[in-house]
N, C-alpha and C positions, 0 to 999 in steps of 0.2 A: 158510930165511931170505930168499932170493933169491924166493922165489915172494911171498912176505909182501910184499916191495916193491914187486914188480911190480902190487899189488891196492891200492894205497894211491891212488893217482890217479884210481882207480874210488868208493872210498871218499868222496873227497871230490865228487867230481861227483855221485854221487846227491845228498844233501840240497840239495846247489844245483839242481838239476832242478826237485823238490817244490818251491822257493822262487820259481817263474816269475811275472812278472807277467801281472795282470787285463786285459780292457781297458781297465775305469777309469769305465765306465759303471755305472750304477745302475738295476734293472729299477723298472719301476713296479707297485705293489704294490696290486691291488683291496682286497683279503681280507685277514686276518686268517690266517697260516699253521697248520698242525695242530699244530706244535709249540706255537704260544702258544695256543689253545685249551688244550690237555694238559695244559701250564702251570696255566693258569688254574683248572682241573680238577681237579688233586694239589693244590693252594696249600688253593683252598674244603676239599677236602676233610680235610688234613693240619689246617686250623682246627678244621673241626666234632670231628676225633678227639682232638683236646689237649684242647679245651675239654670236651668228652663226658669226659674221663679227671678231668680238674681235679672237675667239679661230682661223680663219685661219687665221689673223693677226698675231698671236703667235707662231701658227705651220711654218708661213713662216721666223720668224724672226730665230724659233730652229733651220731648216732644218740647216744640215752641209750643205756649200758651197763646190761646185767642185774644186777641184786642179786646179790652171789653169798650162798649161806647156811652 
């Protein structure tokens, strides 16, 4: 139990460590970073595949049904 205590001090100074502050400056941004490309890239594409799904959805609901005999 006494070890236990003795770690608890440690415990709380990590997360305050990771909590340091920035300088507070802001880089200047040419481009367009690879993440928002990516972005942009999954979004187009997760449209085109909902939309691709919906329209044979649709086409399969049109199809005329076979006679049955």
């Amino acid at each position: 139990m006494v070890r236990l205590l003795t770690l608890i001090p440690a415990f709380i100074a990590v997360p305050a460590l990771a909590y340091a502050p920035h300088s507070g400056e802001a880089g200047t941004r040419t481009m367009p970073q690879l993440s928002d490309i990516a972005l942009v890239v999954f979004a187009a594409g997760a449209l085109w595949f909902v939309r691709h799904a919906m329209r044979r959805r649709k086409r399969k609901q049109d199809a005329p049904q076979p006679a049955e005999d």
